[in-house]
N, C-alpha and C positions, 0 to 999 in steps of 0.2 A: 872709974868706968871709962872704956874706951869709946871714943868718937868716930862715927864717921866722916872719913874725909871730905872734901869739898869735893866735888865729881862733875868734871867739864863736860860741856856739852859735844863734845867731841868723842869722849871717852863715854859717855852714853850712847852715843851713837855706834862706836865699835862694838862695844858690849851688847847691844841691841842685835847686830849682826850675829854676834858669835853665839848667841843664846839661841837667836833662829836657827843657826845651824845645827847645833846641838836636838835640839827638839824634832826635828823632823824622822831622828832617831827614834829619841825618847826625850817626852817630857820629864820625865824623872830624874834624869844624867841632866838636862839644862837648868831645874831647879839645886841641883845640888849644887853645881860646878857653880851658880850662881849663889848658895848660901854658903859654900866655902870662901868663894871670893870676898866676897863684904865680911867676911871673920878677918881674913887677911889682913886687907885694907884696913879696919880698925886696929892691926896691931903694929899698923905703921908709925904711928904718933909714941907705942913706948920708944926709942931711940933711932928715930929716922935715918942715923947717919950711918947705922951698922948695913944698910945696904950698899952695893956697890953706886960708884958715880956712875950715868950716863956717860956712853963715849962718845955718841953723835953730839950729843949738847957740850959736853966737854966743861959743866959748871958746878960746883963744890954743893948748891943746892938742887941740885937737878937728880934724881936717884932710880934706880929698876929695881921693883920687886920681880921676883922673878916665880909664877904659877904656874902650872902644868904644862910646861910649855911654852906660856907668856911672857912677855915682858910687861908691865905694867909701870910708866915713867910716870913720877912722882915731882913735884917742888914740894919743897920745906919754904914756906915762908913766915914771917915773923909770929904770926898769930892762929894760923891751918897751915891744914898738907893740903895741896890740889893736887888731884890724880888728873892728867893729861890726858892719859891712851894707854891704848894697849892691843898691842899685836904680838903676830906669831912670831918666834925668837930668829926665823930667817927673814921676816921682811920686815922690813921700817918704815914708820911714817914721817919720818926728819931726815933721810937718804935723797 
């Protein structure tokens, strides 16, 4: 069974943002794009490393899933994945 990852307060707050934005559309497009994401994110733990490395971090355990758009920066640490953030794929929050 897949886990969800550890999800920083940081990365709830971005997510927080983008689901409002989304809804103001449609509640229905922000419920999805948010039950797709958490499938995601749980299928970060089968082989974390097949995603590419971050290149502003520039560190072996440092990883981007990459979602509609998103970057979603990931650590691999000894025991969970913490998801960090997640932004739009032109703007960064470690630039």
């Amino acid at each position: 069974m897949q886990q969800i990852p550890y999800l920083s307060k940081e990365f709830l707050s971005q997510l927080d943002a983008i689901l409002d934005f989304y809804s103001k559309d449609s509640v229905e497009a922000a419920w999805t794009f948010y039950c797709e994401l958490l499938e995601r994110l749980k299928s970060i733990s089968y082989m974390p490393y097949r995603f590419r490395k971050n290149k502003t971090i520039n560190r072996e355990d440092t990883r981007d899933l990459i979602f509609k758009g998103y970057v979603v920066v990931f650590r691999i640490e000894q025991d969970q994945i913490k998801i960090l953030a997640i932004y739009k794929h032109n703007l960064t929050p470690y630039s």
